[in-house]
PyMOL CGO cylinders between C-alpha atoms (Angstrom):
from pymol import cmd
from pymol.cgo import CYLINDER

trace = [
    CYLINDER, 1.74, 18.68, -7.28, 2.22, 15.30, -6.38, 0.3, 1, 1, 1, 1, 1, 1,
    CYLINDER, 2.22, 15.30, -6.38, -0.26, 12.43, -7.12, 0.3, 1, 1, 1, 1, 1, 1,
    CYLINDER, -0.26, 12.43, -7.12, -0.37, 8.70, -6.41, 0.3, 1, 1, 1, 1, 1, 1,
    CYLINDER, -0.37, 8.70, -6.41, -2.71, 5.81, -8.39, 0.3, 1, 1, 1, 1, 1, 1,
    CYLINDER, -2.71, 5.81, -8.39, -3.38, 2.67, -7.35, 0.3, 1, 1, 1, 1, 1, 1,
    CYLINDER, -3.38, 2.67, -7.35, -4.26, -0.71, -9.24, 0.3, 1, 1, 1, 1, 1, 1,
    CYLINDER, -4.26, -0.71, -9.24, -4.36, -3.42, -9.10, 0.3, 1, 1, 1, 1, 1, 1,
    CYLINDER, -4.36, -3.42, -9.10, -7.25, -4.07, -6.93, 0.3, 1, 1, 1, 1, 1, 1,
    CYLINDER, -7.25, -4.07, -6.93, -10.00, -7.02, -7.47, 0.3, 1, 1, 1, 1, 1, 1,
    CYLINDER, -10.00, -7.02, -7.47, -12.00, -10.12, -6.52, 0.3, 1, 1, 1, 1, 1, 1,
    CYLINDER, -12.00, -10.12, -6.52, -10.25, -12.83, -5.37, 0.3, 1, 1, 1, 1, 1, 1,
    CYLINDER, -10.25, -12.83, -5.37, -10.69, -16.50, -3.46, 0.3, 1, 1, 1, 1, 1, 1,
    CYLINDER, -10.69, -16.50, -3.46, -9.35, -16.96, 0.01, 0.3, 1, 1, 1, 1, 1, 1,
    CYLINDER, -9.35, -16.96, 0.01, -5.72, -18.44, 0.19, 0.3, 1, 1, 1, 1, 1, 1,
    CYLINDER, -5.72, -18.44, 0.19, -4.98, -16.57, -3.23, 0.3, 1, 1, 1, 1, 1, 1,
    CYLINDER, -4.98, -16.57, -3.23, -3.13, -13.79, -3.68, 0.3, 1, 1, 1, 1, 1, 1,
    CYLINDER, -3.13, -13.79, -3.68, -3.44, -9.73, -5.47, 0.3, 1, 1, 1, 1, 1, 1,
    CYLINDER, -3.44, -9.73, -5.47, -0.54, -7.67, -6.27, 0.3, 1, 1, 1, 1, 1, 1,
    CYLINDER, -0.54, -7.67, -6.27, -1.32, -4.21, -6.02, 0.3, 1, 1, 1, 1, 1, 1,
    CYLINDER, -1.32, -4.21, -6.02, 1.27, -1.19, -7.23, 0.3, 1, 1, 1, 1, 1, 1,
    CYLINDER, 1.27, -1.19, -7.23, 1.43, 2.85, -6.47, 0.3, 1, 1, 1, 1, 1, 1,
    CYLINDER, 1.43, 2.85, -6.47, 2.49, 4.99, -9.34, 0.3, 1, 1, 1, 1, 1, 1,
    CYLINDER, 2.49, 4.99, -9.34, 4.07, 8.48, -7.83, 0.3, 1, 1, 1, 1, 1, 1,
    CYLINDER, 4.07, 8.48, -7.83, 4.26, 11.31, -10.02, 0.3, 1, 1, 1, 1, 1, 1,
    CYLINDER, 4.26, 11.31, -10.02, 5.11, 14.88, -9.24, 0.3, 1, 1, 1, 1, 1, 1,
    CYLINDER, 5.11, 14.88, -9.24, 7.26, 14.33, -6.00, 0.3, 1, 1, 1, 1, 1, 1,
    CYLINDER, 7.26, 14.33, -6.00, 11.00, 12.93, -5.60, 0.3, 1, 1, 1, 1, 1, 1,
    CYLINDER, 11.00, 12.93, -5.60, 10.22, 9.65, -4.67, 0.3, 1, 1, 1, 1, 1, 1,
    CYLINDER, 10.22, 9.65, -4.67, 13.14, 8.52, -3.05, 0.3, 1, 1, 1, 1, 1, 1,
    CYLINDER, 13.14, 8.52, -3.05, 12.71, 11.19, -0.44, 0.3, 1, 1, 1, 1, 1, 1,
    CYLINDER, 12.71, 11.19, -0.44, 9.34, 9.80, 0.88, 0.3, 1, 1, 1, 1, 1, 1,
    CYLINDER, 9.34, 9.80, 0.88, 8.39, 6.88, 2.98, 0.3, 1, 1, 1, 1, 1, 1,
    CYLINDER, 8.39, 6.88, 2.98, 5.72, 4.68, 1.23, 0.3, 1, 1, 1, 1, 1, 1,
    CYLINDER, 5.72, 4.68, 1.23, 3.08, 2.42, 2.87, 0.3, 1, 1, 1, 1, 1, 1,
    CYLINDER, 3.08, 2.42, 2.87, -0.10, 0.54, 2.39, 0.3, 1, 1, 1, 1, 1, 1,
    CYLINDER, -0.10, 0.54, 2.39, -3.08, 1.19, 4.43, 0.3, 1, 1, 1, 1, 1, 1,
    CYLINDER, -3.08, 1.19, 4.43, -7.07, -0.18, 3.99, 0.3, 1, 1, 1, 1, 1, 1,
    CYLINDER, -7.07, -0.18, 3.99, -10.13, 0.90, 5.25, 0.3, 1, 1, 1, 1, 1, 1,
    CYLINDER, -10.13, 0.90, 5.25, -12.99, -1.83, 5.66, 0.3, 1, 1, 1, 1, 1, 1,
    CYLINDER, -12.99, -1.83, 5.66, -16.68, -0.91, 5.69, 0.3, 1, 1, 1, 1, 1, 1,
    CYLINDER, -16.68, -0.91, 5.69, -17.41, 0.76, 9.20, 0.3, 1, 1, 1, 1, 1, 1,
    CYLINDER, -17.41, 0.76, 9.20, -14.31, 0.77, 10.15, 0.3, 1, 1, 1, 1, 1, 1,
    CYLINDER, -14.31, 0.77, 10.15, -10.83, 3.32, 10.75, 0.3, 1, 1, 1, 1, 1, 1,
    CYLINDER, -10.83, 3.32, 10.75, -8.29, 2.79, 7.97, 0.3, 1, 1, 1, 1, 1, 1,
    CYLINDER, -8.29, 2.79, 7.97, -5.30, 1.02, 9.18, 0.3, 1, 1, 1, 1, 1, 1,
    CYLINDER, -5.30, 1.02, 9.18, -1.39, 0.65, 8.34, 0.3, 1, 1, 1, 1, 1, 1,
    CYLINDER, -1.39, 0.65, 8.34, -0.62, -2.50, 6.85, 0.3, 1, 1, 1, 1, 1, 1,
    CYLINDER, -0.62, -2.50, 6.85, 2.96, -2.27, 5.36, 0.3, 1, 1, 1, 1, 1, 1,
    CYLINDER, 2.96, -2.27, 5.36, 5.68, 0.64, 5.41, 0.3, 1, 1, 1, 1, 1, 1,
    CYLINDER, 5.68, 0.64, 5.41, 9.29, 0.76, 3.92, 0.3, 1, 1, 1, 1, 1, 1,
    CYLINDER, 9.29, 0.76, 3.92, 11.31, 3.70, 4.19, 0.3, 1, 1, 1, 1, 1, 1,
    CYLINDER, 11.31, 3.70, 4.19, 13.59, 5.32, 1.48, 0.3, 1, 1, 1, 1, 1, 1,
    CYLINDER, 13.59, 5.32, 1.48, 15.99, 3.04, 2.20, 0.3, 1, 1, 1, 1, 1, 1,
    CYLINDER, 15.99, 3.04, 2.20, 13.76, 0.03, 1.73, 0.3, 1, 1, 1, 1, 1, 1,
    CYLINDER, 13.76, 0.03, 1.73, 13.26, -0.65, 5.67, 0.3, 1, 1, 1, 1, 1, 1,
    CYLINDER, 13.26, -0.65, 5.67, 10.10, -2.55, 6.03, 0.3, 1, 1, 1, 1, 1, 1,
    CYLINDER, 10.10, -2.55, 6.03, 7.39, -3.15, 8.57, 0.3, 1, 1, 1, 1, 1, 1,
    CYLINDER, 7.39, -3.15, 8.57, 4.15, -4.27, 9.03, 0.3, 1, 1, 1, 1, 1, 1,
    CYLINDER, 4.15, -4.27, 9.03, 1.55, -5.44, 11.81, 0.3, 1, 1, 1, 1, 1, 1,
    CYLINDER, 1.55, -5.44, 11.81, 1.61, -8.67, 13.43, 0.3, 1, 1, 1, 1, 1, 1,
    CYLINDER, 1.61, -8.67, 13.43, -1.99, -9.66, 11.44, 0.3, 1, 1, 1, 1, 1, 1,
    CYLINDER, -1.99, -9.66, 11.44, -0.46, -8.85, 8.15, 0.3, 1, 1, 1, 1, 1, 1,
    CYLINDER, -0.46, -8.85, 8.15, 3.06, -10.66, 8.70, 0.3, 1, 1, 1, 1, 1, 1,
    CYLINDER, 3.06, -10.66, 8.70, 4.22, -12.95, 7.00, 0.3, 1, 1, 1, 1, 1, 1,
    CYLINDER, 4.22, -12.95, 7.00, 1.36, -12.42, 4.44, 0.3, 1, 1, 1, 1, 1, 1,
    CYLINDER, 1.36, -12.42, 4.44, 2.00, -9.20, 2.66, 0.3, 1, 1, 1, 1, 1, 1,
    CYLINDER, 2.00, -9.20, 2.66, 5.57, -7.89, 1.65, 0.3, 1, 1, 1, 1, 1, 1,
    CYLINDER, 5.57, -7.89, 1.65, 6.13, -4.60, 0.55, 0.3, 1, 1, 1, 1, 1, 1,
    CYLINDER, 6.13, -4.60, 0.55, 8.73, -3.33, -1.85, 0.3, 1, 1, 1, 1, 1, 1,
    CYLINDER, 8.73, -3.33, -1.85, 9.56, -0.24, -3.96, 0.3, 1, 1, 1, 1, 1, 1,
    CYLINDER, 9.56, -0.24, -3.96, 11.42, 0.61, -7.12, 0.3, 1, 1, 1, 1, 1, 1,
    CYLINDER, 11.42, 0.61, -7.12, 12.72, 3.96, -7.20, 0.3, 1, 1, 1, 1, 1, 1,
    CYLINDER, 12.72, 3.96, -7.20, 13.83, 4.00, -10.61, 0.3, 1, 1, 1, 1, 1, 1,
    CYLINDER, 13.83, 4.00, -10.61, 9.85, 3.53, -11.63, 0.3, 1, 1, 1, 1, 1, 1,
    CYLINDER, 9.85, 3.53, -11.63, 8.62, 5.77, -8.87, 0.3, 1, 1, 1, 1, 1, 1,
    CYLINDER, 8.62, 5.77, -8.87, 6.54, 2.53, -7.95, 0.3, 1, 1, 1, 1, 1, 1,
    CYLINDER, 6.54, 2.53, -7.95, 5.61, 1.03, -4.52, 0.3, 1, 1, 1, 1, 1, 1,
    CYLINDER, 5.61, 1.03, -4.52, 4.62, -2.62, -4.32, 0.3, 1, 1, 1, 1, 1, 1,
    CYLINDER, 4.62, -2.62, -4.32, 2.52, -4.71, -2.17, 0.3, 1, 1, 1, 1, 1, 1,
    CYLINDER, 2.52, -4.71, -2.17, 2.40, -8.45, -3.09, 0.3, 1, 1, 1, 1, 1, 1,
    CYLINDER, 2.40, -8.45, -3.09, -0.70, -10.02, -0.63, 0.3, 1, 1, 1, 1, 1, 1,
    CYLINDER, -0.70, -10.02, -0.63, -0.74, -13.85, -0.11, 0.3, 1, 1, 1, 1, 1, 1,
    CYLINDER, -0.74, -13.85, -0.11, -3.24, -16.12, 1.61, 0.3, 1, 1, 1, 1, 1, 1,
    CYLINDER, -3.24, -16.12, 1.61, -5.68, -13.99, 1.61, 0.3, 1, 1, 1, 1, 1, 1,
    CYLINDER, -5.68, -13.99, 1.61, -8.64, -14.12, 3.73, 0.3, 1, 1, 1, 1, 1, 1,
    CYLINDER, -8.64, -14.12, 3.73, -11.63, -12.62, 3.87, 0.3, 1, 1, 1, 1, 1, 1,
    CYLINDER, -11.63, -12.62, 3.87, -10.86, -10.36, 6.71, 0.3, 1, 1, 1, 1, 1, 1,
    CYLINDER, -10.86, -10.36, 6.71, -8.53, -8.52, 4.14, 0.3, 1, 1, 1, 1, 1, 1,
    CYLINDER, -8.53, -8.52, 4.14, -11.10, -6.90, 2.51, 0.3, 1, 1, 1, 1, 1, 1,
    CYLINDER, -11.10, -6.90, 2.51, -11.06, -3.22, 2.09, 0.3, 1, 1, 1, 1, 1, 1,
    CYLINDER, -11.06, -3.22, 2.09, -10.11, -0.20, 0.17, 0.3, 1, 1, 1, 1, 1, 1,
    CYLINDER, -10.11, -0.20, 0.17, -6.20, 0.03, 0.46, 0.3, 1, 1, 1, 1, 1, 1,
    CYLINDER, -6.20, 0.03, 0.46, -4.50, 3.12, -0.10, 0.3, 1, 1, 1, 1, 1, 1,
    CYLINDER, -4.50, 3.12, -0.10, -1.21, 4.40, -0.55, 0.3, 1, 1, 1, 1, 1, 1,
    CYLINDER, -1.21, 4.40, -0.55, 0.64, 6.99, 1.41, 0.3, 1, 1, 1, 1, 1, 1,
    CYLINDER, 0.64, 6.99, 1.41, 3.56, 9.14, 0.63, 0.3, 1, 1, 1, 1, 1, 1,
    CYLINDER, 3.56, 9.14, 0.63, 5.68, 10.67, 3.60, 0.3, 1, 1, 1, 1, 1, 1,
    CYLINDER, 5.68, 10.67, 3.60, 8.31, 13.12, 2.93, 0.3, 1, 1, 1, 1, 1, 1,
    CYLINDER, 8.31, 13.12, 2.93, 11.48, 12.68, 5.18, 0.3, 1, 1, 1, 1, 1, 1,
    CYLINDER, 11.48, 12.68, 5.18, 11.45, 16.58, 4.91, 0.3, 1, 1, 1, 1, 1, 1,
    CYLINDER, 11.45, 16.58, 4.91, 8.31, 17.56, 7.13, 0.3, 1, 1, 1, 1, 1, 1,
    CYLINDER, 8.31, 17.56, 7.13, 8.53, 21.41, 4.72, 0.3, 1, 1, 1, 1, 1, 1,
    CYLINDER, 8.53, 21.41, 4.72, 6.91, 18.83, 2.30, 0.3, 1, 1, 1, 1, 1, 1,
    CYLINDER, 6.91, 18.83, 2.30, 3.64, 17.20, 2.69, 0.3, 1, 1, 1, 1, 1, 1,
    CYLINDER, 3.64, 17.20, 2.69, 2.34, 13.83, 2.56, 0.3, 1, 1, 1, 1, 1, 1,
    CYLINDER, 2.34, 13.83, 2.56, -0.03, 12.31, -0.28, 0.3, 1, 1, 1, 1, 1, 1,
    CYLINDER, -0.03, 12.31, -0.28, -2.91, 9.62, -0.46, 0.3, 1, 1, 1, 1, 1, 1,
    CYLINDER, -2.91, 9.62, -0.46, -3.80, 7.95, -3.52, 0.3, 1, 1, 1, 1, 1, 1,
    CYLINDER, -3.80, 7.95, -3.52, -7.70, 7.36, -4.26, 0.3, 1, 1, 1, 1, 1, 1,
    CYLINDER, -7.70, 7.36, -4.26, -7.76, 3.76, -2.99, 0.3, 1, 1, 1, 1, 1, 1,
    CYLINDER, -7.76, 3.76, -2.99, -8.30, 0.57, -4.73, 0.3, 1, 1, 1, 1, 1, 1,
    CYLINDER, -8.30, 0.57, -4.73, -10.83, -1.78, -4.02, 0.3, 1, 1, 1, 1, 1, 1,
    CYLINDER, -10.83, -1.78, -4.02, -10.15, -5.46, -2.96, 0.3, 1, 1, 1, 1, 1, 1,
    CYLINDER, -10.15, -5.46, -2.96, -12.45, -7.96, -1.99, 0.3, 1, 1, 1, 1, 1, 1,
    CYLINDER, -12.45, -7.96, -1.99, -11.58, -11.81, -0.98, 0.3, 1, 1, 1, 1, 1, 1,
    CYLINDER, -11.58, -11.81, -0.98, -14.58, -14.50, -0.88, 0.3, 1, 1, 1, 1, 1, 1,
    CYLINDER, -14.58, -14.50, -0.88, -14.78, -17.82, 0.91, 0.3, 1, 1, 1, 1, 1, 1,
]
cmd.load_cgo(trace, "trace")
């Protein structure tokens, strides 16, 4: 059974900057998809970074430019370094697993908290 964990997470000033990392266990990593997604207070949970297996990236236009995703397939580990920060990026991000292989099926992590005060 696969699982994912997030940390990471934390309290930070606007224009600084969080690092937040994905730990996979239980799945073959390289055959999955990774992204970021958050979920503020009252509102849906959104995509905020993706990279394939292949370590094809994207992201929305409010996140560009910002946040950059990476992965390390050797350590089963998805990355998302966040810069500038603003307050508006507060939320509970989570990380998503997406197997290329639709048999298989995807996996959430338990979110990680981050906040950013002005």
């Amino acid at each position: 059974q696969g699982q994912l964990v997030e940390s990471g997470g934390g309290s930070v000033q606007a224009g600084g900057s969080l690092r937040l990392s994905c730990a996979a266990s239980g799945i073959i990593f390289s055959g999955y998809a990774m992204a970021w997604y958050r979920q503020a207070p009252g509102k849906q949970r959104e995509l905020v970074a993706r990279i394939t297996s292949g370590g094809n990236t994207g992201y929305p236009d409010f996140v560009k430019g910002r946040f950059t995703i990476s992965r390390d397939n050797a350590k089963n580990t998805v990355y998302l370094q966040m810069n500038s920060l603003e307050p508006e990026d507060t939320a509970v991000y989570y990380c998503n697993a997406n197997p290329i292989n639709p048999y298989y099926r995807s996996y959430w992590g338990q979110g990680t908290q981050v906040t950013v005060f002005s």
